[in-house]
C-alpha positions in Angstrom: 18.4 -0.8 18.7 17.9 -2.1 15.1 16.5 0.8 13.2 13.9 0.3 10.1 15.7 0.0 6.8 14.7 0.3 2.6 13.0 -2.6 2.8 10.8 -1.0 6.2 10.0 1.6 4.0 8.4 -0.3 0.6 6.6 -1.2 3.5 5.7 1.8 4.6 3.8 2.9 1.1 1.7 0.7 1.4 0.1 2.3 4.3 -3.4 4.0 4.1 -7.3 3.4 3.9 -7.6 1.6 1.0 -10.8 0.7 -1.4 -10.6 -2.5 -2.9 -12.2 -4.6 -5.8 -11.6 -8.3 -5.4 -12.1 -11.8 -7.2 -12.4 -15.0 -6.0 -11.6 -17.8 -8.7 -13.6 -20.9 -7.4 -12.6 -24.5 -8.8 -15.6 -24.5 -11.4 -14.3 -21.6 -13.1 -17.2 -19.2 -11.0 -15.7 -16.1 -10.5 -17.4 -14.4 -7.7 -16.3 -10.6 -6.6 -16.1 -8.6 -3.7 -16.0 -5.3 -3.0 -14.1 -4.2 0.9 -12.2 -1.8 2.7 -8.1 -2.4 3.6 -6.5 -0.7 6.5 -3.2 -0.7 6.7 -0.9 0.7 8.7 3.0 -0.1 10.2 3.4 -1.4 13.8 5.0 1.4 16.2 8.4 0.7 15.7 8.3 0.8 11.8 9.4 -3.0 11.3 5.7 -4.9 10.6 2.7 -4.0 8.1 -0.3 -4.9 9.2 -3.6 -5.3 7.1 -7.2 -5.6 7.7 -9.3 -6.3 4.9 -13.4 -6.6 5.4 -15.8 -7.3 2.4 -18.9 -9.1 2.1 -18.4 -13.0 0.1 -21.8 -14.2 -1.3 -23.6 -12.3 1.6 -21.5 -13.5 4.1 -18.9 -10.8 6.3 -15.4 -11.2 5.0 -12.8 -10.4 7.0 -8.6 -11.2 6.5 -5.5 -10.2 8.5 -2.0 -9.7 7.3 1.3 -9.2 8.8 4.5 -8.3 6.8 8.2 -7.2 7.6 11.6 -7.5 6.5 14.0 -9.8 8.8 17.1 -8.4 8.4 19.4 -11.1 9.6 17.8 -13.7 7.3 17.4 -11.3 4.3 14.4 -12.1 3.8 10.6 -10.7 3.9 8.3 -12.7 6.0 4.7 -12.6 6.5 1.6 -14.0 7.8 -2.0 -14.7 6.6 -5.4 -15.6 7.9 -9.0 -14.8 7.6 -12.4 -15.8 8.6 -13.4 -18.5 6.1 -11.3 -20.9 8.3 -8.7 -21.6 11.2 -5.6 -22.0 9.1 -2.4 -19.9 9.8 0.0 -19.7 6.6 3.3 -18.5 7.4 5.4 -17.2 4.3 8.8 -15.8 3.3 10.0 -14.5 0.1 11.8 -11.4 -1.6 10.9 -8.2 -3.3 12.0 -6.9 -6.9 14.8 -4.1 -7.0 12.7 -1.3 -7.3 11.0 -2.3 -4.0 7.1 -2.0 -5.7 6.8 -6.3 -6.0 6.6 -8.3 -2.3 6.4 -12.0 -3.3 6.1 -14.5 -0.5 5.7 -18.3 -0.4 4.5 -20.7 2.4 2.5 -23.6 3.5 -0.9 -24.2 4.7 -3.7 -26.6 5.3 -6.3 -26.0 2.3 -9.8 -27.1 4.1 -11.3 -27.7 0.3 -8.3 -30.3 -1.0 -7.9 -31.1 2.6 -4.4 -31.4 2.6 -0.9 -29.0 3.1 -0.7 -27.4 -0.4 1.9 -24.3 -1.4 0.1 -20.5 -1.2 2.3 -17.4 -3.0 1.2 -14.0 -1.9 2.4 -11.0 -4.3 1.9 -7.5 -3.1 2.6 -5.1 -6.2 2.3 -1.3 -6.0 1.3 0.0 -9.2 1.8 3.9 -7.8 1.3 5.6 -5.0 -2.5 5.4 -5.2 -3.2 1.7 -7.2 -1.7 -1.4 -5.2 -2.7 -5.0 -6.5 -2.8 -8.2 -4.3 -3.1 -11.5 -5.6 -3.1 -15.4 -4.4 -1.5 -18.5 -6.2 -1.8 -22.9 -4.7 1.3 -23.6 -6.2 1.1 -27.2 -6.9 3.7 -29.1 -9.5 5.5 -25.8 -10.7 1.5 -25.3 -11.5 0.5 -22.3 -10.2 -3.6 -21.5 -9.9 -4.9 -18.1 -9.5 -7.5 -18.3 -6.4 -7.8 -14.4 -5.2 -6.9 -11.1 -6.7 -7.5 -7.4 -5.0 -7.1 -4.1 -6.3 -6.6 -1.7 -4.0 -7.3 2.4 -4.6 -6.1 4.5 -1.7 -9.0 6.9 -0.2 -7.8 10.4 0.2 -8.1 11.7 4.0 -11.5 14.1 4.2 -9.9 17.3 4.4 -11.8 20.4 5.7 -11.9 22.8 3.1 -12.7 26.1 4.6 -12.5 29.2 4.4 -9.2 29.5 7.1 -5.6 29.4 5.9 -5.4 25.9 8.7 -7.7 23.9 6.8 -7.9 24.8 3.1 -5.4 24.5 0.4 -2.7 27.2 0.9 -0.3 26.5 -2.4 -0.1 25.1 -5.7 2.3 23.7 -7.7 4.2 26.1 -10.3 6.7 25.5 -13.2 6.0 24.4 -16.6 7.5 20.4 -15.7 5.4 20.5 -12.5 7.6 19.1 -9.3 8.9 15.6 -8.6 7.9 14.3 -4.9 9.3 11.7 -2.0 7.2 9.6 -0.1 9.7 9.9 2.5 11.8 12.7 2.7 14.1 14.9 -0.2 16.3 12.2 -0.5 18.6 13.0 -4.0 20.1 9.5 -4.4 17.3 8.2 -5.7 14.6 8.5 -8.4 11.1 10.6 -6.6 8.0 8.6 -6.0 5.7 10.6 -8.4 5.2 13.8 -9.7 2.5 16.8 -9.0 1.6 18.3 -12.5 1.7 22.2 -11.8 -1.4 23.5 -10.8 -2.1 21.3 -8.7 -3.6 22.5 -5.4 -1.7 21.7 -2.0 -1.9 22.3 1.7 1.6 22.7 3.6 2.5 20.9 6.6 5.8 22.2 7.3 8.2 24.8 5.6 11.3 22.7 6.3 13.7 25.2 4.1 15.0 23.9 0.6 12.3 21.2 1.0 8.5 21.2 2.4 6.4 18.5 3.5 2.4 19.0 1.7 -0.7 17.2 1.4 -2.2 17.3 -2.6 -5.8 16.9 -3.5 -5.5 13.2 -3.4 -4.6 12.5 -0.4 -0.9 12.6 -1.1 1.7 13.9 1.7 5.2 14.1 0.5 8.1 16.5 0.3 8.2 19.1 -2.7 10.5 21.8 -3.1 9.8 25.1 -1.9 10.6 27.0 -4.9 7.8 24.9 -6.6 5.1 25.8 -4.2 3.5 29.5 -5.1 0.4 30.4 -2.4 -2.9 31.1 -3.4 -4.4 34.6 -3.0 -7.1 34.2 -0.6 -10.4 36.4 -0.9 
């Protein structure tokens, strides 16, 4: 069985319960914004994102649905998009930027205002692990027009900060330089997702030896190394 590759997981970071902040560029030049909730999470199987975005536009519920993966065979990412504002189904493909944080794909689809087949571009760009920004382009005559722009904040998971070793924070993060983190797993050949600043408080998930798998303040759950990780005298 095909098994989910680099591409699977840029995918994968963009996971979570997001906040977002959204504007909707209408033809007069009205900008009219929205404020929602994203979830997003990856099909079992760790091939497809899928997104659910809800909002409120001008009073009215808002609701969108997106699908994204990476076809191996073609090379190419592919995607879907709909929402509730009407019954059209764009289908898109499209590529990513080498460092994996910039999804751009382009397909067509009916536009109910021009009525008529137009050119939508969809790029996904995570800013850092926390900050992701969506926006969407009618491509028309090498034209391109701005029509919707989200940015996204993740929400860090409620933890339950008592008093027992289970639920509170049981580390923090020593060393002058802090310690450099990956999303998904200690992999050395390339450059960490992020860095903890030292002092920052963590809870640990698993002691997996060289490396251990923690959860920061934020919401963030990556793999440190041990030697960073100093535990906090409890009273």
């Amino acid at each position: 069985m095909e098994k989910p590759n680099e591409h699977h997981k840029h995918l994968r970071k963009m996971t979570g319960t997001w906040d977002f902040k959204s504007k909707f560029h209408l033809p007069s030049g009205q900008i009219i914004e929205v404020a929602g909730l994203e979830i997003a999470k990856m099909q079992p199987g760790g091939f497809w994102l899928i997104s659910d975005y809800t909002g409120k536009y001008m009073g009215m519920p808002f609701h969108a649905h997106s699908l994204i993966g990476y076809e191996a065979h073609k090379k190419k990412y592919s995607g879907t998009w709909t929402d509730s504002f009407d019954s059209v189904l764009v289908i898109l493909s499209g590529t990513c930027s080498k460092d994996g944080k910039t999804i751009t794909i382009v397909g067509k689809g009916y536009a109910p205002v021009q009525k008529r087949e137009i050119t939508y571009k969809h790029v996904y760009e995570t800013k850092d692990t926390n900050t992701k920004i969506y926006k969407l382009y009618y491509v028309e005559a090498e034209k391109e027009e701005l029509i919707m722009e989200f940015t996204s904040k993740r929400r860090p998971p409620k933890l339950n900060l008592s008093s027992t070793h289970k639920d509170s924070f049981t580390h923090e993060i020593t060393g002058p330089f802090g310690s450099a983190y990956y999303l998904d797993g200690p992999q050395q050949a390339r450059p960490p997702e992020g860095k903890f600043k030292s002092g920052t408080r963590v809870r640990l998930i698993r002691n997996a030896g060289s490396y251990s798998v923690v959860q920061s303040e934020t919401g963030i759950t990556a793999h440190v190394s041990t030697a960073a990780l100093k535990t906090i005298n409890k009273k």
